[in-house]
N, CA, C and O atoms as a GROMACS GRO file, in nm:
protein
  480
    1UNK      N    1   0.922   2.952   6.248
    1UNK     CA    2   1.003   2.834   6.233
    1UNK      C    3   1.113   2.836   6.341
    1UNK      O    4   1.185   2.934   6.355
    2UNK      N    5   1.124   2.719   6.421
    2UNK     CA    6   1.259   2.735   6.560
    2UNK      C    7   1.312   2.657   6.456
    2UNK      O    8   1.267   2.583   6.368
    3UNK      N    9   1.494   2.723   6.521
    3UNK     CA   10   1.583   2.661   6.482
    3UNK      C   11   1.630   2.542   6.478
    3UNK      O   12   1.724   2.504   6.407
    4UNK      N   13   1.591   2.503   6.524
    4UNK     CA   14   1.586   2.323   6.542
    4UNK      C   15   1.553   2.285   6.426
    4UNK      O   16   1.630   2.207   6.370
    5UNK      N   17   1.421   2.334   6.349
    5UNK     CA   18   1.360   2.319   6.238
    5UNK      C   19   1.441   2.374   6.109
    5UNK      O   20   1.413   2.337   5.995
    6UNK      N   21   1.541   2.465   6.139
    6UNK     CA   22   1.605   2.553   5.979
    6UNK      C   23   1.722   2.470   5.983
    6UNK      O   24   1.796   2.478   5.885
    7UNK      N   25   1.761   2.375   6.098
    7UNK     CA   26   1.901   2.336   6.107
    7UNK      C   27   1.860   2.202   6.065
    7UNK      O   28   1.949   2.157   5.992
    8UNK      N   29   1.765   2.118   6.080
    8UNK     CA   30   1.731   1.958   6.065
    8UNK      C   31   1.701   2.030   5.890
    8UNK      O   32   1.757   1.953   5.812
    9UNK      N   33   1.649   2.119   5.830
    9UNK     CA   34   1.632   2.106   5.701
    9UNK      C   35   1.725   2.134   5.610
    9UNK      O   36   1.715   2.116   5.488
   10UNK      N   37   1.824   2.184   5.675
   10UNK     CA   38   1.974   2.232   5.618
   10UNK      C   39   2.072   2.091   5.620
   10UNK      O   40   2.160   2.055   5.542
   11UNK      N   41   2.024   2.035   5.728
   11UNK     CA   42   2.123   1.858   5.720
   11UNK      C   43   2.027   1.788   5.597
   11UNK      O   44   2.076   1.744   5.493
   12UNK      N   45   1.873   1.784   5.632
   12UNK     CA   46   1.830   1.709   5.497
   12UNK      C   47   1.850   1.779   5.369
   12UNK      O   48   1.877   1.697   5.282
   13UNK      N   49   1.846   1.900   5.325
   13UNK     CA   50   1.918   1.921   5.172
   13UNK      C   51   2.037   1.888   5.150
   13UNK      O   52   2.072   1.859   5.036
   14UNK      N   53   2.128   1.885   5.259
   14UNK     CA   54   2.255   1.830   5.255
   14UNK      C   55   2.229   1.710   5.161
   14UNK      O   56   2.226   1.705   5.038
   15UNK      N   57   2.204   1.585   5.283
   15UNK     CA   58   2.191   1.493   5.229
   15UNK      C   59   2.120   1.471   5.102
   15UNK      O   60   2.146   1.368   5.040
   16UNK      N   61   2.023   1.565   5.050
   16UNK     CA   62   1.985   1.520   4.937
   16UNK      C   63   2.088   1.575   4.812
   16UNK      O   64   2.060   1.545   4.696
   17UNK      N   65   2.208   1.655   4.841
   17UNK     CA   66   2.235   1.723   4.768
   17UNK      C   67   2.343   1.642   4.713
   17UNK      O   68   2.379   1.660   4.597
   18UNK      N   69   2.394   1.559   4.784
   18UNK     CA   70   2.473   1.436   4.808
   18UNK      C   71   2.483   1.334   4.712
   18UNK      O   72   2.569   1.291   4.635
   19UNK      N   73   2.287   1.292   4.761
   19UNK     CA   74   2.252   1.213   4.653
   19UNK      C   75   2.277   1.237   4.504
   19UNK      O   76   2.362   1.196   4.426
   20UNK      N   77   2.184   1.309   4.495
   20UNK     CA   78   2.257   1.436   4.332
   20UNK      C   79   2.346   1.404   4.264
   20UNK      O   80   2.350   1.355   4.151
   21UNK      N   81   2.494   1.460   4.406
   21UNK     CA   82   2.645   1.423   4.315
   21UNK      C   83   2.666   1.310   4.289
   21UNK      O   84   2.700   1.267   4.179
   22UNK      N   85   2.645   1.243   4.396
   22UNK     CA   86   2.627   1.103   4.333
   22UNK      C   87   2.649   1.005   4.244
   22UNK      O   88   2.729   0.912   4.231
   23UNK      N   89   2.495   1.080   4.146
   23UNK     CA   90   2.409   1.024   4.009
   23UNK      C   91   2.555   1.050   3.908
   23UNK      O   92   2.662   1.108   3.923
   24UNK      N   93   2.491   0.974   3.800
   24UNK     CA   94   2.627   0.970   3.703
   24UNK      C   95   2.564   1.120   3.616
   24UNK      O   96   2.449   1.159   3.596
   25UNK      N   97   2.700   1.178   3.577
   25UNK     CA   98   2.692   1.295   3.469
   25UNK      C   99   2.566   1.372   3.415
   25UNK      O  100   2.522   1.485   3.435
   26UNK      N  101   2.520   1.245   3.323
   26UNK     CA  102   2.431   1.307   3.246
   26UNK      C  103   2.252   1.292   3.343
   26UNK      O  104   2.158   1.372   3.335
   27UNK      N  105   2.257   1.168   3.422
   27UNK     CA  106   2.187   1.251   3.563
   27UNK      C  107   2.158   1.383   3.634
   27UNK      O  108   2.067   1.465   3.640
   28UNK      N  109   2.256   1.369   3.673
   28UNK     CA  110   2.296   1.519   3.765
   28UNK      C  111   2.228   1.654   3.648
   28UNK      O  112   2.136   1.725   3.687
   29UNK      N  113   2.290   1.670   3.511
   29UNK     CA  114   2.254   1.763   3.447
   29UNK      C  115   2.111   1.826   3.384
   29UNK      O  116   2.084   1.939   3.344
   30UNK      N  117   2.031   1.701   3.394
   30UNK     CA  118   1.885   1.675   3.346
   30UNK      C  119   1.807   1.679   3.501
   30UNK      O  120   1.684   1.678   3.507
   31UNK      N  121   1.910   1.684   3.650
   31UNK     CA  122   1.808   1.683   3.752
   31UNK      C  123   1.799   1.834   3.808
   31UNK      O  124   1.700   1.881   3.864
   32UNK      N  125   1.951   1.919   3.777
   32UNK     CA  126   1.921   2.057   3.773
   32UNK      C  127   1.858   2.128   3.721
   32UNK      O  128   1.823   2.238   3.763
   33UNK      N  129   1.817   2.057   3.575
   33UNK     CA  130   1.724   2.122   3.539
   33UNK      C  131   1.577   2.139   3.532
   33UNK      O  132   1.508   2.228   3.482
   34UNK      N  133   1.542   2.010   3.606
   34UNK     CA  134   1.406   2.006   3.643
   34UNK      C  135   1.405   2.067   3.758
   34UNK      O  136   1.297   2.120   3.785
   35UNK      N  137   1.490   2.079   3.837
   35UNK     CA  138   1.536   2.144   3.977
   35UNK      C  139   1.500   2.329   3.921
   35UNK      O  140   1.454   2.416   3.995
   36UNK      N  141   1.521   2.339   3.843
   36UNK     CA  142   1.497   2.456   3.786
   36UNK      C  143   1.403   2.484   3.737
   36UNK      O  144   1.384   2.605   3.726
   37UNK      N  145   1.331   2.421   3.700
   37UNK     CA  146   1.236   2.418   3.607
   37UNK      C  147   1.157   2.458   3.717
   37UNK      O  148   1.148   2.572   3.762
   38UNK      N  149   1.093   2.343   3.762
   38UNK     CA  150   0.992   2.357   3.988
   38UNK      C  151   1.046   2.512   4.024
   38UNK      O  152   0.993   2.598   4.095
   39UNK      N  153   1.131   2.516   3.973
   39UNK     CA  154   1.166   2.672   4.116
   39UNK      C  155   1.088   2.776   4.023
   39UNK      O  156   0.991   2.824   4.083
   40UNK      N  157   1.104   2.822   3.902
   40UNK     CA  158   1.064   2.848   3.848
   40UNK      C  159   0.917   2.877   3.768
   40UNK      O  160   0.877   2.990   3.742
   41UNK      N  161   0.825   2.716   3.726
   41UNK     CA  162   0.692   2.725   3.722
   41UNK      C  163   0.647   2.665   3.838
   41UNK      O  164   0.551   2.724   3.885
   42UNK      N  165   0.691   2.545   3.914
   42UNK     CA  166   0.680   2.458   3.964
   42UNK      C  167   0.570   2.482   4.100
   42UNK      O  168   0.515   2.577   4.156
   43UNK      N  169   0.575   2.342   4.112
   43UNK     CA  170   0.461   2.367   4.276
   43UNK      C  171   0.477   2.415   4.352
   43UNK      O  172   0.598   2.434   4.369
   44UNK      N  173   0.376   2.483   4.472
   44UNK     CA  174   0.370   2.575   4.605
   44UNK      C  175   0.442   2.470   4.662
   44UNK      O  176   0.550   2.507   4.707
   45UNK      N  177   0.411   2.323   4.679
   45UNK     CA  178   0.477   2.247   4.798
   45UNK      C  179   0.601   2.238   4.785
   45UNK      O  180   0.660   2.171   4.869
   46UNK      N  181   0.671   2.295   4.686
   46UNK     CA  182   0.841   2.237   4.692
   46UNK      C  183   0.922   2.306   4.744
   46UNK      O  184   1.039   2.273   4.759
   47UNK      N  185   0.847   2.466   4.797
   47UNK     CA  186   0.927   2.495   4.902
   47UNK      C  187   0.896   2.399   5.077
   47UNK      O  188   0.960   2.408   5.181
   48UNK      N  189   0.806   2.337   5.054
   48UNK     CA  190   0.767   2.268   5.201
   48UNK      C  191   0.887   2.128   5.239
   48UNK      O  192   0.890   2.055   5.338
   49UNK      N  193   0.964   2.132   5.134
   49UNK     CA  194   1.039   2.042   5.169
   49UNK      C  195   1.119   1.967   5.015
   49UNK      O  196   1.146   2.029   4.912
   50UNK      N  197   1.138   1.839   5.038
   50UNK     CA  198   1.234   1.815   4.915
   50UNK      C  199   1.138   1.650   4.903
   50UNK      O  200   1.192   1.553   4.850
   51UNK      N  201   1.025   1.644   4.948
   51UNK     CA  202   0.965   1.522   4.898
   51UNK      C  203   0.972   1.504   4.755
   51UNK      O  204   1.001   1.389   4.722
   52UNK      N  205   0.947   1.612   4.635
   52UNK     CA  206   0.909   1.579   4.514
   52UNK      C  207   1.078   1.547   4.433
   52UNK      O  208   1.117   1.490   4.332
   53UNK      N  209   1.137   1.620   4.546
   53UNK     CA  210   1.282   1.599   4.431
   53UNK      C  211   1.376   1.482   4.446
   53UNK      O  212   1.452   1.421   4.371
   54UNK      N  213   1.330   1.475   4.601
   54UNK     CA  214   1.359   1.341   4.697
   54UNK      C  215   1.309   1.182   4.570
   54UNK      O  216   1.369   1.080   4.534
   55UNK      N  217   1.181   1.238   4.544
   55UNK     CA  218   1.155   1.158   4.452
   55UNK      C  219   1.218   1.098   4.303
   55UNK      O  220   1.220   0.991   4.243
   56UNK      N  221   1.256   1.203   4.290
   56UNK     CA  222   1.297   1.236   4.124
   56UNK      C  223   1.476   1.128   4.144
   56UNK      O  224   1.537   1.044   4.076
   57UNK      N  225   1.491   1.181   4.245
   57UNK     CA  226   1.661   1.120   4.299
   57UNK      C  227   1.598   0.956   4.318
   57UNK      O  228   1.634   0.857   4.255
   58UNK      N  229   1.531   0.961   4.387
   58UNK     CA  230   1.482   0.784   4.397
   58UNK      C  231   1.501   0.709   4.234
   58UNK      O  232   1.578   0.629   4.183
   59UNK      N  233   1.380   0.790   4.192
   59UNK     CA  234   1.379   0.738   4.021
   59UNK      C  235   1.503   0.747   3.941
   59UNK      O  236   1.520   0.686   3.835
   60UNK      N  237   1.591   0.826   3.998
   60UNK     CA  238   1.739   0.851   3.860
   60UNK      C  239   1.810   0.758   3.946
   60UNK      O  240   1.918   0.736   3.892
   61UNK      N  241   1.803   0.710   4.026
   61UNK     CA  242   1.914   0.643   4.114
   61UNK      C  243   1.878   0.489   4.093
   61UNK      O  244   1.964   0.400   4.097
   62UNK      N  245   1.776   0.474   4.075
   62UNK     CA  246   1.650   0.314   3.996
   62UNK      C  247   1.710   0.309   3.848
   62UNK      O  248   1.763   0.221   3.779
   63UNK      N  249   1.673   0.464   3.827
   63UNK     CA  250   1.708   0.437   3.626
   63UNK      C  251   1.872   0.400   3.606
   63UNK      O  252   1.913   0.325   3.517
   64UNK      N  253   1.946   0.456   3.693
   64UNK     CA  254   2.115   0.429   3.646
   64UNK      C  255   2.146   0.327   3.697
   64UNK      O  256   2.246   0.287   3.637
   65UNK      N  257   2.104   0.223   3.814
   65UNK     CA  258   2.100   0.132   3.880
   65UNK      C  259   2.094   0.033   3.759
   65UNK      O  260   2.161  -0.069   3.768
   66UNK      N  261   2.042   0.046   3.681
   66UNK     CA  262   1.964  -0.032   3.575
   66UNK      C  263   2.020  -0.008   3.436
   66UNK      O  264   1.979  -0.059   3.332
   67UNK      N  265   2.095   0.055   3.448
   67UNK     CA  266   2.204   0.105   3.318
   67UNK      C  267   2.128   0.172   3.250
   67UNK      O  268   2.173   0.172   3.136
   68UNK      N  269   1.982   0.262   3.259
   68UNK     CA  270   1.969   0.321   3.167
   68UNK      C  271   2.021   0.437   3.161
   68UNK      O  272   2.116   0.456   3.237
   69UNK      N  273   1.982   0.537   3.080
   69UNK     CA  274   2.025   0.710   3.020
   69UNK      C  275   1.936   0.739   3.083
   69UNK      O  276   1.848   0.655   3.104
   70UNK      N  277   1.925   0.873   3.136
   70UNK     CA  278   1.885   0.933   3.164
   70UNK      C  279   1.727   0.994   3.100
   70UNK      O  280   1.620   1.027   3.151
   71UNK      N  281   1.774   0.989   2.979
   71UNK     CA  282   1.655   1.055   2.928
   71UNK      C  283   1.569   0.916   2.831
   71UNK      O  284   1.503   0.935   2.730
   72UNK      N  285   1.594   0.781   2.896
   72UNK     CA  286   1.480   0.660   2.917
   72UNK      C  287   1.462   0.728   2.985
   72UNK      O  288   1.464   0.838   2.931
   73UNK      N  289   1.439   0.735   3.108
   73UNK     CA  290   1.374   0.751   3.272
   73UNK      C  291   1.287   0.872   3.190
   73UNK      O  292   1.196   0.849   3.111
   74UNK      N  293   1.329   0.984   3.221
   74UNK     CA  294   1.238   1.096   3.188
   74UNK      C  295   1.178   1.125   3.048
   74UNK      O  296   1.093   1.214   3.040
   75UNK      N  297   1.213   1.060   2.945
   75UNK     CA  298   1.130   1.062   2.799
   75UNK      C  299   1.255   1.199   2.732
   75UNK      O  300   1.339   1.246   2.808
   76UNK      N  301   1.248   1.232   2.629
   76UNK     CA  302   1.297   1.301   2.572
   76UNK      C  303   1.220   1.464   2.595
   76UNK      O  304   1.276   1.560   2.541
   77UNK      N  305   1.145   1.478   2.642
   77UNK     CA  306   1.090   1.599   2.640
   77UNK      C  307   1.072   1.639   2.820
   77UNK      O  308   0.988   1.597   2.900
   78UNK      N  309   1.147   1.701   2.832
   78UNK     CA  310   1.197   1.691   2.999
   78UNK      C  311   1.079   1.768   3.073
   78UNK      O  312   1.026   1.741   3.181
   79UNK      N  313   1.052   1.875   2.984
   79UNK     CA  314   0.937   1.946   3.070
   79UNK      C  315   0.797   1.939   3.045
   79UNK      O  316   0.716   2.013   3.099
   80UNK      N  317   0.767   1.846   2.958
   80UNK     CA  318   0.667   1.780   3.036
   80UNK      C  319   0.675   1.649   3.123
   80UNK      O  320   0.577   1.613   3.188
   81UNK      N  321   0.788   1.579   3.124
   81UNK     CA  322   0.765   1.488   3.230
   81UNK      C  323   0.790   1.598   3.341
   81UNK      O  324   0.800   1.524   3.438
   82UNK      N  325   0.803   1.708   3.384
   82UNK     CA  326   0.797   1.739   3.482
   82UNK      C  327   0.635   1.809   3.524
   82UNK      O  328   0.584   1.816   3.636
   83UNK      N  329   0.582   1.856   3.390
   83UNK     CA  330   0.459   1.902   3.403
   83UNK      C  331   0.333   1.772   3.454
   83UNK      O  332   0.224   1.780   3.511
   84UNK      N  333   0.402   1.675   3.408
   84UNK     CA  334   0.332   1.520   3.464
   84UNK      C  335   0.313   1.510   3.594
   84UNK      O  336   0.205   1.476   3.643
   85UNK      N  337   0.459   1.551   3.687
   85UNK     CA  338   0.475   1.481   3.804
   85UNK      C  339   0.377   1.629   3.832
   85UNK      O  340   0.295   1.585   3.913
   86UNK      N  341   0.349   1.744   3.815
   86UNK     CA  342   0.309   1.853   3.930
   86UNK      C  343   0.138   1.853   3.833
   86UNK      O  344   0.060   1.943   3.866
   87UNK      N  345   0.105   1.783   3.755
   87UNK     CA  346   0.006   1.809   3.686
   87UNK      C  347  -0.124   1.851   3.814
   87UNK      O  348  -0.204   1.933   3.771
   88UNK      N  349  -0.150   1.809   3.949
   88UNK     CA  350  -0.259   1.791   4.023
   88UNK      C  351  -0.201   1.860   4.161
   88UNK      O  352  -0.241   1.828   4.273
   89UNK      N  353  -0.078   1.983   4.130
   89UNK     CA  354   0.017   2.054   4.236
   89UNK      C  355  -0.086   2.139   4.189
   89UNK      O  356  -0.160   2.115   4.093
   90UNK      N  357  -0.087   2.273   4.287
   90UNK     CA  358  -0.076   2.427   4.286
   90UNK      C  359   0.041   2.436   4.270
   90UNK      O  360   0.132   2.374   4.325
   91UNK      N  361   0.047   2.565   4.141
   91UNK     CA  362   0.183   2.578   4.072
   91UNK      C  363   0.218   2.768   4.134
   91UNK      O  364   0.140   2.838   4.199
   92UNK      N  365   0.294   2.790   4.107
   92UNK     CA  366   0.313   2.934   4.126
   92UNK      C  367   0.238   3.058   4.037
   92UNK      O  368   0.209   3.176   4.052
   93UNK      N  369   0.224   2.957   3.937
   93UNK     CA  370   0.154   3.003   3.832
   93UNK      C  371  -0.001   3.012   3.830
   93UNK      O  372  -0.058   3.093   3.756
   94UNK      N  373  -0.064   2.934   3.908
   94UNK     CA  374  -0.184   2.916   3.946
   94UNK      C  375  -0.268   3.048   4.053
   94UNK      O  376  -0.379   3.102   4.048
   95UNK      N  377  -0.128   3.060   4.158
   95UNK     CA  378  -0.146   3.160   4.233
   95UNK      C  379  -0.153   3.275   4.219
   95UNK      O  380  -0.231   3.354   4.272
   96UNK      N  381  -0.034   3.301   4.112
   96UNK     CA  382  -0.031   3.463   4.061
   96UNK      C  383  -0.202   3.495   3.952
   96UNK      O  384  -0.252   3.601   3.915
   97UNK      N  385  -0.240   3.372   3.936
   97UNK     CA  386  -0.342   3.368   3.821
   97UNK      C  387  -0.496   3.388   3.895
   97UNK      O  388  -0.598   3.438   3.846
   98UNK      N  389  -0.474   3.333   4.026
   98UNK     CA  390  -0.611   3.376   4.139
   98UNK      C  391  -0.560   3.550   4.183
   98UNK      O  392  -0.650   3.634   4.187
   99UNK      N  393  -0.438   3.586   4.209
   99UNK     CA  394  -0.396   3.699   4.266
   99UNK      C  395  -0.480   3.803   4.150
   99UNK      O  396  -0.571   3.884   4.169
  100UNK      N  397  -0.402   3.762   4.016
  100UNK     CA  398  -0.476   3.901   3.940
  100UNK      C  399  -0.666   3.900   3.944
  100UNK      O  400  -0.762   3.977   3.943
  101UNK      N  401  -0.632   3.765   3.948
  101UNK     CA  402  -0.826   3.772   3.920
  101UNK      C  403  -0.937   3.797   4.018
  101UNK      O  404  -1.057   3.814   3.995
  102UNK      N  405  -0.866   3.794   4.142
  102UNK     CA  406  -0.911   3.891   4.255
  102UNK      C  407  -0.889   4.037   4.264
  102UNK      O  408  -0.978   4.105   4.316
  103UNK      N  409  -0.778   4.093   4.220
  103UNK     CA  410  -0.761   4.234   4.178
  103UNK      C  411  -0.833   4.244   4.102
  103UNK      O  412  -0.924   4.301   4.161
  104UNK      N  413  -0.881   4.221   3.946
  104UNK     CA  414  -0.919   4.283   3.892
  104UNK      C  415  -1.087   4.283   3.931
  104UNK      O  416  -1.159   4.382   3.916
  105UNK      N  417  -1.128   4.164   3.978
  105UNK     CA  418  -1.283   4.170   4.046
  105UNK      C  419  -1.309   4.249   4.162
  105UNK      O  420  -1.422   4.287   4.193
  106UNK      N  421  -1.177   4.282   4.243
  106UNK     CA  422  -1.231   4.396   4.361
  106UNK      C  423  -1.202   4.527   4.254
  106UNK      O  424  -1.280   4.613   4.295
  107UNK      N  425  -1.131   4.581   4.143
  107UNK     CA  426  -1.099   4.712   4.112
  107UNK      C  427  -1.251   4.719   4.028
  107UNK      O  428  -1.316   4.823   4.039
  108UNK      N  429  -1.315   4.585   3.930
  108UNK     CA  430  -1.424   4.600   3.879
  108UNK      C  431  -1.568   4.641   3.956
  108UNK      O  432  -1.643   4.725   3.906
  109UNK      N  433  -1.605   4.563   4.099
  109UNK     CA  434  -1.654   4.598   4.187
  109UNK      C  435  -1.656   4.757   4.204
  109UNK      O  436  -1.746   4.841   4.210
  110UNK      N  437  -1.529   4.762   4.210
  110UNK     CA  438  -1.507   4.942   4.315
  110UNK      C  439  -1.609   4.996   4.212
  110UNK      O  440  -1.727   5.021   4.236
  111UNK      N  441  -1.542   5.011   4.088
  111UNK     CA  442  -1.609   5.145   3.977
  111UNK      C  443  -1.740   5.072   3.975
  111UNK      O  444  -1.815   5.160   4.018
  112UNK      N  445  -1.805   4.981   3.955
  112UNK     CA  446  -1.957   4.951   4.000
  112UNK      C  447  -2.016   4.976   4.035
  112UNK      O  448  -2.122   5.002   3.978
  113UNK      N  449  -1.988   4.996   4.207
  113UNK     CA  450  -2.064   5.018   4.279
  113UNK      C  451  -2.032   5.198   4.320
  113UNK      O  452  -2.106   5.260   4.397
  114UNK      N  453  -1.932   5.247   4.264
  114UNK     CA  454  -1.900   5.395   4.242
  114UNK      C  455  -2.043   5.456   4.115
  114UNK      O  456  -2.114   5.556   4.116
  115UNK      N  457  -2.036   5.378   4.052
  115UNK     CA  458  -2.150   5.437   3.892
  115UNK      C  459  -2.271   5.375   3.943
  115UNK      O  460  -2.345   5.368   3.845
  116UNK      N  461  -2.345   5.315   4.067
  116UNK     CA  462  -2.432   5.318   4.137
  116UNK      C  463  -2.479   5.414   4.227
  116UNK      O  464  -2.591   5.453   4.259
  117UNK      N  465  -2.356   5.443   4.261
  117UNK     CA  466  -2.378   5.546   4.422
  117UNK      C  467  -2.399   5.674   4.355
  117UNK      O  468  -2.432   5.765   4.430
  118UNK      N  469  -2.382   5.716   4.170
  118UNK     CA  470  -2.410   5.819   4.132
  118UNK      C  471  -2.541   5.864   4.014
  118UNK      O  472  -2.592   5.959   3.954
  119UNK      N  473  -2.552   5.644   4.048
  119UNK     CA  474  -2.670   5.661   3.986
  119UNK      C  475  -2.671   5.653   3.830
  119UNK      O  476  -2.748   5.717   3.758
  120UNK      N  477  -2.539   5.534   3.772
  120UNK     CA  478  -2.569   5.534   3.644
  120UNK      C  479  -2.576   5.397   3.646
  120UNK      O  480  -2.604   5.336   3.543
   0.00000   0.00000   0.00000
């Protein structure tokens, strides 16, 4: 990554971070925590940038625009509207879940083909 590239993505979280403060109160508190939520189970792409949260700020900034609460916009059950938006993401969770299941098929392999080579 050139610096050109760590410094243009450090002005755009800025600006999105902006947006954020922004949002009224009970916004802001329900967007950290989906903000948390992504870092946490959330998709491979959301370290590639801030499109999905970029998003989420679009929609809370539509929903308060419009006088609603916060939790109109997102439903009362916060984590699955977030499991909604990443439903068709690679999650972190997905990855660690191919990681073991390739370990355990090369460690099953090994002793296999070990109780072959001795002939059981």
């Amino acid at each position: 990554m050139k610096i050109r590239d760590i410094i243009e993505g450090k002005k755009e979280w800025r600006a999105h971070a902006a947006r954020v403060k922004a949002l009224p109160q009970d916004y802001q508190i329900v967007y950290k925590e989906i903000q948390k939520y992504f870092f946490k189970v959330g998709p491979v792409e959301l370290t590639d940038g801030t499109g999905l949260l970029s998003g989420i700020v679009d929609l809370f900034e539509e929903g308060a625009a419009l006088g609603k609460g916060v939790l109109d916009v997102t439903g009362t059950d916060v984590a699955f509207f977030c499991d909604e938006l990443i439903r068709d993401s690679k999650t972190y969770a997905d990855s660690y879940q191919e990681s073991v299941n390739q370990e355990v098929n090369k460690a099953v392999k090994k002793v296999t083909n070990k109780k072959k080579q001795k002939g059981g």
